[in-house]
N, C-alpha and C positions, 0 to 999 in steps of 0.2 A: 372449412375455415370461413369466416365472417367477411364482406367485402371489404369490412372495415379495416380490419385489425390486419398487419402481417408480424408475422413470427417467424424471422429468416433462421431461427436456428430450427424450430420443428420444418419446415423446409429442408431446410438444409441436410437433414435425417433422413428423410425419405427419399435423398438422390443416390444413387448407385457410385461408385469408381466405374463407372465405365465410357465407353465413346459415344457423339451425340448429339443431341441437338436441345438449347434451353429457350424459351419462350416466355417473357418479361411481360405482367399485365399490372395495367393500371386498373386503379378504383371501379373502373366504367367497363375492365372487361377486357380492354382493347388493347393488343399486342404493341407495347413499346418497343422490343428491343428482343432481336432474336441473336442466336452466337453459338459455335459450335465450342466442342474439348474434346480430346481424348481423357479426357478425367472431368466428368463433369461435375463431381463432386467437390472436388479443388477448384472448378475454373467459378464455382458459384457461391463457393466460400470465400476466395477471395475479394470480392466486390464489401464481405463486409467484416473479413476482418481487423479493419482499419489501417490496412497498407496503402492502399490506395487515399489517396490524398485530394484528389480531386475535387473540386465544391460540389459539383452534381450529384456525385457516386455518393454522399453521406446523405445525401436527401431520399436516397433508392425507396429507405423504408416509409418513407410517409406517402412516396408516390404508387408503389407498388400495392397490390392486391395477393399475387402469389405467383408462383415461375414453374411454368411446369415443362416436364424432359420429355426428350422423343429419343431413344435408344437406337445405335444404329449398329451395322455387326464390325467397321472398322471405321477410320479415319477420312478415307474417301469418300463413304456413301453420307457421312457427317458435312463435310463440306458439299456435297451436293444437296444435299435436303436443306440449308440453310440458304444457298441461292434461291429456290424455289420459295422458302419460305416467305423471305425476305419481300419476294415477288409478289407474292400472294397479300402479303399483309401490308406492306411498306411502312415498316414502324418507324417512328418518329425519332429515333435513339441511330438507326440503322447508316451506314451509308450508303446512297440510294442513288446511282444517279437517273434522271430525268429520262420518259420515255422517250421525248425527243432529243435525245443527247449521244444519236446513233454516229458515230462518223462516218463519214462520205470515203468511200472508195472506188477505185475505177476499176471495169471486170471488162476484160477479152476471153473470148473465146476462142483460140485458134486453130481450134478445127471444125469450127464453123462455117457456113459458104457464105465467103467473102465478111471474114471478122469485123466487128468494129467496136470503138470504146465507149463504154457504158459507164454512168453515176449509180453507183447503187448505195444504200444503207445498209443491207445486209447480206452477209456471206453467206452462200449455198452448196451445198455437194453438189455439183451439177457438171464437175470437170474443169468447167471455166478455170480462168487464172486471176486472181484480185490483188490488187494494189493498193499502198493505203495503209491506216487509218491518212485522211485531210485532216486538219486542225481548224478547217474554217474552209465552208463554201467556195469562199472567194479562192485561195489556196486551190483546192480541186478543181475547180472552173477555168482558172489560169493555165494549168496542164493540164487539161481537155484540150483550150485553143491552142497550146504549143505543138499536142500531138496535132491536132486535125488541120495546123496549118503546113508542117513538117513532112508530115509520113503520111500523109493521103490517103485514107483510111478513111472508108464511105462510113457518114453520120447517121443514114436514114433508119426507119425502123425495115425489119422482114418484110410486113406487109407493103410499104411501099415499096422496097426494092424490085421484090415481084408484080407487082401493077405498073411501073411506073413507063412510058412511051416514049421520052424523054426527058436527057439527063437534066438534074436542077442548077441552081446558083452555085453549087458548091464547084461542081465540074467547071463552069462557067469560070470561075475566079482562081481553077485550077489546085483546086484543093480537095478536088476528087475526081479518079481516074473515070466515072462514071461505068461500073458493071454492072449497073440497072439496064444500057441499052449498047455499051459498045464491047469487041472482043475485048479484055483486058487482059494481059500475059498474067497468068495466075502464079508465075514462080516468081515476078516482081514484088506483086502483091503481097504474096506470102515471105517477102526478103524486109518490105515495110514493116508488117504485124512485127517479125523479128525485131528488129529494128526497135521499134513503140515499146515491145516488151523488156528488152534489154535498158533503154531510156528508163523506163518506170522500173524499173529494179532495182536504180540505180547505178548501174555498171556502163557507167557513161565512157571512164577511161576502156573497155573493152571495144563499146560503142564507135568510140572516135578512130581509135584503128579499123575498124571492119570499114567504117566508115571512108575512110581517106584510100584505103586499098581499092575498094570496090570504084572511085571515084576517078582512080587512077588507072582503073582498066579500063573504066567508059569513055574514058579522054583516049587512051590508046587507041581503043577499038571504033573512034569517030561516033560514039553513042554521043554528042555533047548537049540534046536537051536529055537527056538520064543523068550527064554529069552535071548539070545546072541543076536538076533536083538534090541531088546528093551532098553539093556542095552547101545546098541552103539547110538542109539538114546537119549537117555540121559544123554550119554557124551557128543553130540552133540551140546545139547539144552545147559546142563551148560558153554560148551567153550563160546559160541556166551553172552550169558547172564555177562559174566566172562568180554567180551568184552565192550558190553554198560554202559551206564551211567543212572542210576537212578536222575532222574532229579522231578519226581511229585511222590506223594504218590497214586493219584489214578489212574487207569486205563482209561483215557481219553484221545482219540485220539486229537493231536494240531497238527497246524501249527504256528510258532511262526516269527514274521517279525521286522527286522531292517532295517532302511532307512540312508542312507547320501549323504548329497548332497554339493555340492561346485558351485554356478552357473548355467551351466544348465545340471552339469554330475552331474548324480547317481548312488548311488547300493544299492539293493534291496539284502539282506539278508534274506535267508529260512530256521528255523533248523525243521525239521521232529520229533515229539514224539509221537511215537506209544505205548500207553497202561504202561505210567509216562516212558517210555526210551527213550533215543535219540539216532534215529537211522543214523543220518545224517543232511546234507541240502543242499541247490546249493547256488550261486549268478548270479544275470542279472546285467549289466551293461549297462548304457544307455548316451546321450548326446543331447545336445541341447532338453532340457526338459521343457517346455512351463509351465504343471501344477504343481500344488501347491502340496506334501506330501500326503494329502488326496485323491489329484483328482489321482497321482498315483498310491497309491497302491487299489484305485476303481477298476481303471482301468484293471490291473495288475489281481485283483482277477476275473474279469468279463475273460480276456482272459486265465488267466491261467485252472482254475475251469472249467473257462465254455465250454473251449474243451474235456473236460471229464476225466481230471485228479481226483483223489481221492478227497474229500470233508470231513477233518475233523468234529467231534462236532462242533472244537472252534475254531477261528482262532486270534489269540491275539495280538496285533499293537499296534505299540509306541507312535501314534497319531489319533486323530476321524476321521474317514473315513466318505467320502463324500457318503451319501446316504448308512448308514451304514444299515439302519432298512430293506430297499429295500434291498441291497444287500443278507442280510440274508434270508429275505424271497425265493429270488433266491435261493438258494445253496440250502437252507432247501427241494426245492423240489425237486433240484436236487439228492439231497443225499438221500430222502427220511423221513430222519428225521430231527431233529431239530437242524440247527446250527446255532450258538452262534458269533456274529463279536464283540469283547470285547476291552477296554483299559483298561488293570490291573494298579491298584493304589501302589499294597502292595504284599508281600508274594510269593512264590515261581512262578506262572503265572509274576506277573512280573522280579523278577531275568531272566525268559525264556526272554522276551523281551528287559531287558538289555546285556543280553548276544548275542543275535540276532544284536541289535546297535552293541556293540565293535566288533562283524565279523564285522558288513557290513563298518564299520571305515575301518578298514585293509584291508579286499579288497581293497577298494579304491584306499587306499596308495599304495596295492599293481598291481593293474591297474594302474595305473596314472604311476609305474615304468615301466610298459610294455609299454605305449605308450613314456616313456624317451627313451626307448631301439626304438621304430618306429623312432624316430628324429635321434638319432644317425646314425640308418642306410640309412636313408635318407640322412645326412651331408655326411655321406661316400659317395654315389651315388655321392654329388654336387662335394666334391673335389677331388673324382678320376676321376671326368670327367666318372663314370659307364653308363651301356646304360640302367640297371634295378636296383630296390634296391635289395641289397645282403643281399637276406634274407635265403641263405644256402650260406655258403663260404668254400670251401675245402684249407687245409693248407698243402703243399708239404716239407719234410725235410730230407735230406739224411746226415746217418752217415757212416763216415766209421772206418773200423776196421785195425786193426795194422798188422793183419793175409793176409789180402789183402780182405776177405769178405765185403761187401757193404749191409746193410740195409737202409729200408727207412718207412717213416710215413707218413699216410694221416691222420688227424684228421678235424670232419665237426661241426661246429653251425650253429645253427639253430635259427632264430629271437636274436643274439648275445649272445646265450647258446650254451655250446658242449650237443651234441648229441653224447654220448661216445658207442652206441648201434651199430652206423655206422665210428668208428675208423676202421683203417686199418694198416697192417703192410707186408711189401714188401722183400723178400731176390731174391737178382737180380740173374736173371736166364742167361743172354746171357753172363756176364763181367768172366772175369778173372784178370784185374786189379785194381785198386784204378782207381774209371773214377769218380766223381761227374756227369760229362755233359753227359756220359754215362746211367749213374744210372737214372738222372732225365728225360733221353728219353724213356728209357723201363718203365720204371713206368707209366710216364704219355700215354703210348702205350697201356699197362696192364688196365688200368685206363679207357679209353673213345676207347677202341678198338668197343666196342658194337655199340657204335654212327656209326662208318661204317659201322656197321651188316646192317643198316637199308637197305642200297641199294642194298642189297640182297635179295632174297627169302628164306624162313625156310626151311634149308635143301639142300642148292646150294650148290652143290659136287665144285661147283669154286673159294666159298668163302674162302680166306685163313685165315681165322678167326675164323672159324666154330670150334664145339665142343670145345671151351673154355666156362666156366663161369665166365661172369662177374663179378667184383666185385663191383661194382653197375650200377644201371639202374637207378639213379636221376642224371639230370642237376642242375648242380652248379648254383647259378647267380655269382660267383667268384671265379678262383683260383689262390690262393695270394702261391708264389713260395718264402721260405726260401733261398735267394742270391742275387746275383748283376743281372746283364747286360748277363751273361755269361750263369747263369742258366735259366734266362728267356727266351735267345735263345734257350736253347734246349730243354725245354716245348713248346717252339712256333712250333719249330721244326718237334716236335712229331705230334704236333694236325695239322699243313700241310699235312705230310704225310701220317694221319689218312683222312682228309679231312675233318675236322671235326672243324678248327679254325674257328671263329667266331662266336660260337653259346652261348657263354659264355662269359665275363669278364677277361683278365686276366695279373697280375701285381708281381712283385717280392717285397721283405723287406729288405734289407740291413740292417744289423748294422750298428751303430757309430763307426767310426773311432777315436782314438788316433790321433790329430794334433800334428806338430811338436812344439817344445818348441821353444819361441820365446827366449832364453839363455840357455847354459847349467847351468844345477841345478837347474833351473826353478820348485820348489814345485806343481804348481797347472796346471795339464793335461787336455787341452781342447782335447775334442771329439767333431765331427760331430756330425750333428741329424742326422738321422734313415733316407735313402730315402727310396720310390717308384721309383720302374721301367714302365714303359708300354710300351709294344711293339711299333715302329716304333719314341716314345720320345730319341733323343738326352739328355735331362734334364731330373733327376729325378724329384717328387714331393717330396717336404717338408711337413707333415703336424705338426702343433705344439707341442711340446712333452708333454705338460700337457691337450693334447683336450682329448674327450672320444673318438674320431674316432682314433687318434694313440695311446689310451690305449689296444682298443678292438681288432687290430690287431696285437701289443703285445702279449695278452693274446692266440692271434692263434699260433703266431710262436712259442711260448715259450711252450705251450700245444706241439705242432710236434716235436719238440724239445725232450720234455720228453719222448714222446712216442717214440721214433724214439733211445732215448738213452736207454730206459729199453729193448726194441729188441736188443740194439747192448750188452750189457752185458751177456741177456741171450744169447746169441750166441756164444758169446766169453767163458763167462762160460763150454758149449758143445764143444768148440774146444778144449779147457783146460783138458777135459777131455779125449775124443779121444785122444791128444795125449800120455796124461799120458798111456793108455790102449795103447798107439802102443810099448809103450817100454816093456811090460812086456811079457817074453819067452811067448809062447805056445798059447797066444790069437790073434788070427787073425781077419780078417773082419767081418767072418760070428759070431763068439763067442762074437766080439765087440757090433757086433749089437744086438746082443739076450739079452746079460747085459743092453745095454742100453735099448731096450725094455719094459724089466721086471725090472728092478729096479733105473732106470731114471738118479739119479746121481751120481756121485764120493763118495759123500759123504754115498748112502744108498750101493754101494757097499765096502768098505771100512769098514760098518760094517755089512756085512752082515756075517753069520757064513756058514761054513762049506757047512751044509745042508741045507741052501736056496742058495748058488754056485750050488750045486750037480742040485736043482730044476728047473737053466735056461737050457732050450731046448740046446743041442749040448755040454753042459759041462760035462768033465770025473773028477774023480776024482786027476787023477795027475796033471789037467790045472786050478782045482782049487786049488790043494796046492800051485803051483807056483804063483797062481792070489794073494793068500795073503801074501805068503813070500817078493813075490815082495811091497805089500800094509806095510811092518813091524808088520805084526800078526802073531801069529800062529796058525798053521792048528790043536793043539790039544785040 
């Protein structure tokens, strides 16, 4: 057949009624879309018998080149040759998720010498016990520290265990029995692992009675540091318990899934209930999505499970899964026992699965916002004329002070959010006057000085840059400069003399201007729009004042703005003070400073008494009478 041409019905003649596997290619050859059938003569006629409604699915034919089958002898070996396939080719049509999109679980071994809990990404036959899927890092990392601060369960690796001559920081802070160097009672230890492992199962209400029993015989039995451990263990257990949601009455491990879809984007919602709690869940996000609800979340469970992530009992879904019986037969032996692929009618399994729907709705919506936030700063890149999209932007704003001091603010977003972790705030080091063009050259010096470290060697007695630290080490894709024409020259300025201009973006904001009245008395004041500067334009840019691209740089200047003004008050604040302290008899620099040291400001020395005067370093008694006579108190 011609690469050009497809003819789904001569196709569609040549596939068998049997069970199987279909392989979807485009123009160029390249595997879009693979999908199993026990009929795959039906499951590939229907894409084009015009049931299917879908906008994508009617376009098949102008994309596709030709589909060819892979025959398999049942239904099972059909879904496993499509995982693999899938694997292989990662068609573009498919759901796929990400190789990095392994979840984190935590593995004991406990019959290991001397067990401890491990992060791993993938499940192994190896006897171990795994816990898990995490829904997020931070999630798994937070019960890591709950076990390892609880149930004292050595962190180290084997090899250190065995080398080690003595015990580490962890023994030290008592969060490890140390069996690296001291006898440890091995039935204790082996009553902890218990313990950790029942915690991670979830069977916490088991948990808290063994717990309380056991706590209660070490108090009898005069053991009371074993009962001070036990009993912090079962604070432990009730906080985290204190925290979950009771969701089922019985003890049955689920995974519970909601789907939505809009065309050919999806999201797949996951909540995690381990032992009736809910301990969590993630979302995948997917687009340009070929199959039908079923065939993804088949799919989905084949890649997700079948890398070796945890395998509930039950896995409970909003809609009948394609090749549900097979699938379970899968997993069941994966798992070892018996699991269950269900669609709940009624009763609390299904609340789980309505609740799973309205997440994966709101994801959605709230995806679909992230990619509005992609457009936006794309529109920015087209009408600045940028030369990458600005998806970290630094915001420049210099205030000054009435005293002659000069502050200044950096503030960064990040994909059109502040990133308020990597704010910055500047008190100008070389000025001594009200300079703006000044201020905006030291800073932006301060600023991107490291960008000329690079042409140096670590440790070049030449470079005259050396031994500062930077205050960051990320490239902007833009820094947008609070000013005219004026301020933009002396950012430009700077990053010449740094050597360093043109590795980045960069543009100034101007205000609106107040226009003149076209009469005096004239009620209604026109102001300009808002320009853009860029170096070497005679013309500002205009962007429209009601777009989202001149909203979101708004919302920069006006963020460096604040920040740039709450530096300039606390500062003025501290001048305010020192001066008040330079008029009063008998405190001088070094006395000025010790006060401010120890009791920060006017207002805590003001009321501070007598005898916390007497407690700052260098104060006598006579320079504190005078410090409050002066303040209108008295010294008695």
């Amino acid at each position: 057949m011609s690469a050009d041409e497809f003819d789904s019905a001569q196709v569609i003649a040549g596939i068998p009624h049997l069970p199987g596997v279909y392989l979807m290619k485009d123009k160029r050859d390249r595997v879009v879309y693979v999908g199993k059938a026990k009929d795959l003569k039906a499951r590939v006629r229907s894409y084009f018998s015009g049931a299917d409604t879908r906008p994508f699915v009617a376009h098949l034919g102008e994309l596709l080149s030709n589909i060819e089958v892979m025959l398999t002898e049942n239904e099972k070996e059909a879904v496993i040759l499509e995982n693999t396939l899938i694997k292989e080719h990662r068609p573009r049509f498919n759901f796929m998720l990400r190789d990095d999109k392994e979840f984190l679980q935590l593995r004991i071994d406990p019959d290991g010498e001397w067990p401890r809990v491990q992060i791993v990404r993938r499940r192994r036959k190896d006897g171990a016990q795994y816990f898990g899927p995490y829904h997020s890092a931070l999630a798994c990392r937070e019960t890591l520290r709950v076990l390892n601060r609880h149930f004292t369960l050595r962190t180290c690796r084997d090899s250190v265990l065995h080398n080690r001559d003595r015990p580490c920081l962890q023994y030290q802070i008592k969060r490890c029995p140390g069996p690296c160097v001291f006898d440890v009672d091995r039935a204790v230890y082996a009553e902890n692992v218990k313990s950790a492992m029942l915690f991670l199962r979830g069977r916490q209400g088991e948990l808290v009675e063994g717990l309380k029993a056991k706590m209660l015989a070490a108090s009898e039995g005069l053991e009371f540091e074993y009962a001070a451990l036990l009993r912090d263990q079962l604070r432990a257990v009730e906080k985290v318990l204190v925290r979950q949601e009771v969701v089922l009455e019985s003890d049955v491990d689920q995974d519970a899934f909601g789907i939505h879809r809009e065309g050919g984007r999806v999201t797949v919602q996951l909540l995690f209930i381990r032992g009736g709690r809910l301990l969590g869940g993630d979302t995948v996000h997917f687009k340009d999505q070929l199959g039908e609800d079923a065939e993804i979340l088949s799919q989905l469970f084949m890649s997700h499970y079948g890398d070796g992530a945890f395998v509930p009992a039950e896995l409970l879904c909003p809609v009948e899964v394609e090749a549900a019986e097979t699938l379970a037969e899968l997993l069941s032996e994966a798992r070892g026992r018996r699991v269950k692929v269900v669609v709940p009618q009624r009763g609390p399994r299904r609340k789980l699965v309505e609740s799973a729907q309205r997440n994966a709705e709101h994801q959605f919506t709230h995806h679909t916002a992230e990619a509005d936030t992609d457009a936006i700063l794309q529109g920015l890149r087209e009408r600045l004329d940028l030369s990458r999209i600005p998806r970290r932007i630094e915001c420049y704003d210099i205030s000054n002070l009435q005293a002659g001091a000069i502050v200044a603010s950096m503030v960064v977003f990040t994909d059109g959010k502040p990133t308020k972790s990597e704010y910055r705030t500047f008190k100008m080091r070389d000025l001594t006057s009200q300079d703006d063009f000044g201020a905006l050259y030291e800073v932006i010096t301060r600023r991107f000085r490291w960008l000329a470290e690079q042409d140096y060697e670590p440790g070049d007695a030449e470079n005259p840059l050396a031994k500062k630290k930077p205050v960051s080490t990320k490239v902007p894709d833009l820094v947008l400069i609070d000013g005219g024409k004026g301020q933009l020259s002396a950012a430009l300025d700077a990053l010449d003399d740094l050597g360093v201009s043109g590795q980045f973006d960069l543009r100034s904001i101007a205000k609106s201007r107040t226009l003149d009245a076209h009469h005096e008395g004239q009620k209604d004041v026109e102001h300009s729009p808002e320009r853009l500067f860029r170096p070497g334009d005679a013309e500002p840019t205009v962007l429209p004042s009601n777009s989202d691209e001149m909203f979101l740089l708004q919302q920069l200047r006006d963020e460096a703005h604040r920040v740039a003004i709450g530096l300039h008050r606390k500062v003025r604040g501290k001048q305010s003070l020192r001066s008040k302290l330079d008029a009063i008899p008998g405190v001088g620099p070094k006395r000025k400073a010790a006060l401010l040291k120890v009791l920060g400001t006017l207002d805590k020395i003001r009321e501070a008494t007598l005898e916390e005067l007497l407690a700052v370093p260098g104060m006598n008694r006579a320079a504190a009478v005078r410090l409050l006579e002066a303040l209108g108190r008295s010294s008695g």
